[in-house]
N, C-alpha and C positions, 0 to 999 in steps of 0.2 A: 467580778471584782469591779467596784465602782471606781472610778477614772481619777476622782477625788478623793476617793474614800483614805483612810489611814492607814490603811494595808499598803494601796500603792505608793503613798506617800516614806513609808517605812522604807521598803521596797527599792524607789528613788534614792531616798537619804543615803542607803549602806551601800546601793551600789555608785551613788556620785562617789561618796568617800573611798571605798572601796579604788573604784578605776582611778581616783587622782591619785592615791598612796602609790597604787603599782606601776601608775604611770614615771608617775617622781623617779620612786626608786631603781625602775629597771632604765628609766631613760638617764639617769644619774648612772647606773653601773656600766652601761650602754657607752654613754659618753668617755667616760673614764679607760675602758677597756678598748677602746677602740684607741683613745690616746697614746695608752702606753700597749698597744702593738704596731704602730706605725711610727712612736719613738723607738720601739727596740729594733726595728726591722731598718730605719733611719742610723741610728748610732752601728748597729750590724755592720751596713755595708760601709758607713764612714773608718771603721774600724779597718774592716779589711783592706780597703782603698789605701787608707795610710799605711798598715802595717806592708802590705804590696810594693807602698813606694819607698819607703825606708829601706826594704831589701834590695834596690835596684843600686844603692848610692857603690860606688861609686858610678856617676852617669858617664864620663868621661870628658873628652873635649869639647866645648862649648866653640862655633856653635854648635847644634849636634846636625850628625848626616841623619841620611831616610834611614840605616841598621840603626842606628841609635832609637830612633824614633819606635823603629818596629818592633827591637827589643823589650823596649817598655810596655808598646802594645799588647804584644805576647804575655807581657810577666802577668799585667792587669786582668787580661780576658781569665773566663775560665768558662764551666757549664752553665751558671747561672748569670756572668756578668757578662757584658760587651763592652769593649774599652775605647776611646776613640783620644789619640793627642796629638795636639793642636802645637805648634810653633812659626809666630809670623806667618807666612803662608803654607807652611809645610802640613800634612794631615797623616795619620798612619791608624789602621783600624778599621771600627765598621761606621759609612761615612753616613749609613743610616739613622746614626744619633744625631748629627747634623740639626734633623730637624725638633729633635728633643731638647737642645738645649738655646733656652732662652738668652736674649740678652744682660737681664738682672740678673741669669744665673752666675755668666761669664764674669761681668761686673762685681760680684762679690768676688770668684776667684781670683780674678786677677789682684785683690785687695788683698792677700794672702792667706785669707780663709780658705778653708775647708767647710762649701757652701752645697746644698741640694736643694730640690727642688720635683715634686710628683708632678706625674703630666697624662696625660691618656692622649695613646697612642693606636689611634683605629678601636676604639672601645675597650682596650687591654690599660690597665692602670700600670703605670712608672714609675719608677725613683729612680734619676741622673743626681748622681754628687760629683763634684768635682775639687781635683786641687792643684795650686800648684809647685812644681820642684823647685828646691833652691842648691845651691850649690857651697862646698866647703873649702873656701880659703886660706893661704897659711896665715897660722894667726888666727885660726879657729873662727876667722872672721864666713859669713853664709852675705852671698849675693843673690838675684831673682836669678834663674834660669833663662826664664822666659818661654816656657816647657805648660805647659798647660795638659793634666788628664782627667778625662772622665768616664766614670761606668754608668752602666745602667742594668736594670736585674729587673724583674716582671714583679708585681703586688698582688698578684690574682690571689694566692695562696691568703694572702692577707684580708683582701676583699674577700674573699670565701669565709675567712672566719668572720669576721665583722658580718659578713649576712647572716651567718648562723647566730651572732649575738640578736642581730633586730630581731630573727623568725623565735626566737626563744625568749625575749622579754614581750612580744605579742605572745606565744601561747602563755608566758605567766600571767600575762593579764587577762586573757581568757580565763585560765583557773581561778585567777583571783575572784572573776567576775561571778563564775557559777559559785565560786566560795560562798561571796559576798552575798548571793542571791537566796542561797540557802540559808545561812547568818540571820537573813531579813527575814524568810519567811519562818523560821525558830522565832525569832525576837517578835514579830509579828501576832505568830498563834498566841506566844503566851502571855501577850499585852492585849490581844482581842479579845481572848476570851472572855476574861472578868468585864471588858466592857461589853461583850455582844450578850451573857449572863443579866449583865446590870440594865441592859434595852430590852431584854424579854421580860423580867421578871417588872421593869416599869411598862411595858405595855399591859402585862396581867395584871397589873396594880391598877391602872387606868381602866381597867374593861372592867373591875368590880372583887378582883380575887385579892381580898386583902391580905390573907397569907402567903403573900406571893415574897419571898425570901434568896437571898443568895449567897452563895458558898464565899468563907471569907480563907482568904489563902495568905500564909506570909504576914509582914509587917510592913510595905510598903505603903507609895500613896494611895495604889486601886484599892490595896487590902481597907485600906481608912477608908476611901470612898463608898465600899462596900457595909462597911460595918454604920456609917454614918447612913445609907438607902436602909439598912434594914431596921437601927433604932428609928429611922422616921415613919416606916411600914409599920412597925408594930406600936409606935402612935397614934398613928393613924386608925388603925385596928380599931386601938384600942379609945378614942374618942367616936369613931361612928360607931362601935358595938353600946356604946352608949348614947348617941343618938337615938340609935336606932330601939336602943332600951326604951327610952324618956317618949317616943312616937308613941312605941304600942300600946305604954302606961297610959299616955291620953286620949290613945283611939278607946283604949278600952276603959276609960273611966269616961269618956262621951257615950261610948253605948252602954255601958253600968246605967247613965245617969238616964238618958236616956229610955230605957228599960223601965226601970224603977218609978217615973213621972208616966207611964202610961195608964198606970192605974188610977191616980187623984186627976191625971187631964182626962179620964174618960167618966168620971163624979163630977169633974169640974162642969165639961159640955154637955151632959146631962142637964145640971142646974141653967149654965147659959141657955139650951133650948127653950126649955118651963119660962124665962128671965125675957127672953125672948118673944113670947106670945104676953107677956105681960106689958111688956115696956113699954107700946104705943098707951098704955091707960098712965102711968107712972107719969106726975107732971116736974115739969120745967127740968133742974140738976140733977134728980132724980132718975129721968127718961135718958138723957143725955149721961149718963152716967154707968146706968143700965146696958145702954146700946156698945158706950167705948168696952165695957167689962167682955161683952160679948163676942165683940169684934177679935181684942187680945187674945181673948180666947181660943179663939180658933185661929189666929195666929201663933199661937204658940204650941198647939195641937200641929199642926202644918210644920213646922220647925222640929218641933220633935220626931214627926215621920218620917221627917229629908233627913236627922242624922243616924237615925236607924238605919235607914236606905243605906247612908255614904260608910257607915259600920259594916254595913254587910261585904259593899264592893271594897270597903279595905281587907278585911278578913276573908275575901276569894271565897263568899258563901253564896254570893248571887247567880241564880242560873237563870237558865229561860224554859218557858215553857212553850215549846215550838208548836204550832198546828198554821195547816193552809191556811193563809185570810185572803179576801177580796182590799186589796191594801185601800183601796179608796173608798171601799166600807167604814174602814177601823177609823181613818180622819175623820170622813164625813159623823161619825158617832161620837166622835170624841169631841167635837164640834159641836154639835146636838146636844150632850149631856149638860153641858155646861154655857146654853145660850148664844154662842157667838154665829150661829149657826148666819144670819142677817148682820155681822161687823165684820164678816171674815169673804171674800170673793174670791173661790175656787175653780181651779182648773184642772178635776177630780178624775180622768175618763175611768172606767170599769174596765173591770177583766185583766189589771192588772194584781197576779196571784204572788205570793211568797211564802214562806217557812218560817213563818217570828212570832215574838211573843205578845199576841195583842195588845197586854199590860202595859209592858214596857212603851213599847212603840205611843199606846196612850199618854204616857205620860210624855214620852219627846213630844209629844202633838200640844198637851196642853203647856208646859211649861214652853215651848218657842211662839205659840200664837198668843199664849197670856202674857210673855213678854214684849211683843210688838204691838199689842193692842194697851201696855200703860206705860210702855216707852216711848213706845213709837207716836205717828199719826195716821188715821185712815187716808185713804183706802188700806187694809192688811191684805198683800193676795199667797193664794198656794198654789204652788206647782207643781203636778205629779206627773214625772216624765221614767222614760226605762231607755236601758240602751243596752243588750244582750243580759247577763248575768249582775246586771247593776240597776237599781231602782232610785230615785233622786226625788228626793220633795221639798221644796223652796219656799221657804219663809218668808215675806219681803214688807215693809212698812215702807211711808211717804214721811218718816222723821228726820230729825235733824241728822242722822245716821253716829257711827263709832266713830270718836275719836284716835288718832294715830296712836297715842302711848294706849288707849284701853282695850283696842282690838286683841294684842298678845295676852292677857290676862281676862279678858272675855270667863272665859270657862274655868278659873279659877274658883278655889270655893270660895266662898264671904266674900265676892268681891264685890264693889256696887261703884259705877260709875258717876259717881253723883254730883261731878264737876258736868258731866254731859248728859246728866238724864236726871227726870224729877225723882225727889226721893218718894221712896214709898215704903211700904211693909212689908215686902217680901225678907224669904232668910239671906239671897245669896247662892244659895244651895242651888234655886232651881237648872240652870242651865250646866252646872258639874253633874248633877245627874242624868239629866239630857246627853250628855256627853258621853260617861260611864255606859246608857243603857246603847247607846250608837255601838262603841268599843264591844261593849256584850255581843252584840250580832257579828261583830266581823267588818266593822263599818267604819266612817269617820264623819263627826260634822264641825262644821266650819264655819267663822262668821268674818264679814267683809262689807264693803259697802257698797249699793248700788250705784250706777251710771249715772241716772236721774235723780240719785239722791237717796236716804231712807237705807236701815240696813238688812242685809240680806243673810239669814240663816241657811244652810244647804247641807241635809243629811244625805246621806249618799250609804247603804246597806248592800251586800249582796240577797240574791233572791232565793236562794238557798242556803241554810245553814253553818257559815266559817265562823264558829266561835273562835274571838278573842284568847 
């Protein structure tokens, strides 16, 4: 589970909210409850206290003696209370309250309240109340006493419940927590899903499976989202199923056309031969007329071969015809056939053997030296180096080399850099086929430019057989 991800986030959300709600409410019921049992336990003993001292009346002669005093002590005490009363200097009781009660407490009672006051006592929680007596006059008239009593009764019982409140709104907030936890990961699954659905079925989408589709659930915003990915996939479909129509139509109406002109270009070059052996006699527009007719010609013979070729390797019909060669044979020949054998400066050694198809391999030879020899400038040199199951042979002219924008589209078809190199009459074609026949073996070539200058072509084949 990513740290970031929406899961955790979910996750977070329900259980912040979560623990603030329970916290709220149990520290709310908490508060509350703990209030009103330390008021009732407060009014309790104020109660008894009074109803205690009201049964005492008549107290007798004021001032009063030590029986007087004890008497009241007596009535106040019982199992839970301890009584202690106070007159001027007089004391009767347990004198161990003494140090329970405060001076503010004394201070209120003497004010005629009925005043208490909690205190802990050696770690045991207290409640001392106190009051004081007054006396009944004739004439129904009440004077001070000057009689001061108080109790005190232990809170433990009290503190006991109050712990059991805090241990009990900590475990509801524990339940709350795992509630809430589970809550998140329900609400989690079934918000993940349709999105974890909508990230595979765009990753299929991206990697080429246009039928890549996803279940649409409900009426929601996912559901919309869903139904909107899949009108846009089956768009999409359905404009590359028509690209992809509209390509084949014109791969295969280039090789229709193609086809169909081999026959009148091979009457045609027939006539240019015959046209040919005439033309140097043919004077002035005529010759020169002659010679351009001748030239197109086989320009356009040439052009039509390369998109046969590029028909082929589009329809998956090009094979190779493997047999052992002496590789530095096949250049050196191909070299030779066609003259450059003296414009080209090789560094051919023998004995280096492979599994390709001579053909092909001719034709990278002729179309990368024929392009550096009217692109380039001499010296053209070749490099035929091996390094375990890898053969390498390098191309290299003394030109003005590739430019940075022409380097990537290098081996495009039709492409002709003619911002950086003299135009001429090639198709375009040559070096996409150079390319394809590379790709055929198992191979890759590459164009870049050299250190010193001039650019540098580099096939690079294995030595055995990895068909593309």
């Amino acid at each position: 589970m990513k740290l970031g991800g929406l899961r955790t986030r979910l996750l977070l959300a329900f259980s912040l909210l979560v623990v603030i709600t329970a916290a709220t409410v149990a520290g709310g019921a908490y508060v509350q409850s703990r209030t009103v049992i330390l008021q009732q336990a407060q009014d309790a003993t104020a109660r008894v206290l009074v109803d205690k001292a009201t049964a005492l009346f008549p107290l007798g002669p004021l001032p009063p003696g030590d029986g007087t005093l004890s008497r009241i002590s007596g009535e106040l005490s019982d199992r839970d209370l301890s009584s202690l009363v106070l007159y001027e200097d007089k004391s009767s009781g347990n004198e161990q309250m003494r140090a329970l009660i405060s001076p503010e407490l004394r201070q209120r009672v003497r004010s005629g309240n009925v005043a208490w006051q909690r205190v802990d006592a050696r770690g045991t929680p207290m409640l001392v109340v106190g009051t004081r007596f007054t006396v009944l006059l004739p004439g129904a008239q009440q004077r001070d006493s000057g009689i001061e009593a108080y109790v005190a009764r232990s809170m433990a019982p009290e503190a006991k419940s109050i712990d059991e409140l805090a241990t009990r709104a900590w475990l509801i907030g524990g339940v709350a927590l795992v509630f809430a936890i589970g809550l998140a990961l329900l609400a989690a699954r079934g918000v993940l899903r349709p999105v974890r659905e909508l990230g595979d079925a765009a990753r299929r989408l991206g990697k080429g499976d246009l039928r890549a589709r996803i279940s649409v659930r409900g009426s929601d915003e996912l559901a919309g989202v869903a139904r909107t990915f899949n009108e846009t996939a089956e768009a999409l479909e359905r404009h590359v199923g028509e690209l992809e129509r509209m390509e084949a139509d014109a791969r295969r109406f280039v090789a229709d056309v193609s086809h169909e002109l081999r026959t009148p270009l091979a009457a045609m070059t027939a006539v240019a031969d015959v046209l040919e052996q005439e033309a140097s006699k043919l004077p002035g527009d005529a010759g020169r007329a002659a010679k351009m007719s001748i030239e197109e010609t086989h320009n356009l013979t040439r052009l039509v071969n390369d998109l046969i070729e590029v028909s082929r390797f589009d329809a998956g019909a090009a094979a190779l015809a493997r047999e052992e060669v002496d590789v530095a044979e096949v250049v050196a020949a191909s070299l030779r056939i066609r003259g450059w054998t003296g414009e080209v400066a090789g560094h051919l050694p023998s004995g280096i053997f492979a599994e390709w198809d001579p053909r092909r391999v001719d034709v990278i030879v002729a179309n990368l030296v024929g392009n550096a020899l009217r692109h380039g400038e001499k010296p053209v040199s070749l490099r035929l180096s091996e390094a375990g199951e890898r053969i390498t042979l390098e191309v290299s002219d003394h030109g003005p080399g590739l430019a940075p924008e022409v380097l990537p589209h290098v081996f495009d078809r039709f492409y002709k850099a003619d911002s950086a190199r003299a135009r001429s009459g090639g198709s375009g074609l040559g070096l996409a086929i150079a390319w394809e026949n590379a790709r055929l073996h198992g191979g890759t070539l590459s164009a870049a430019n050299g250190v010193d200058g001039g650019a540098v072509f580099t096939l690079r084949l294995p030595r055995l057989g990895e068909t593309a």
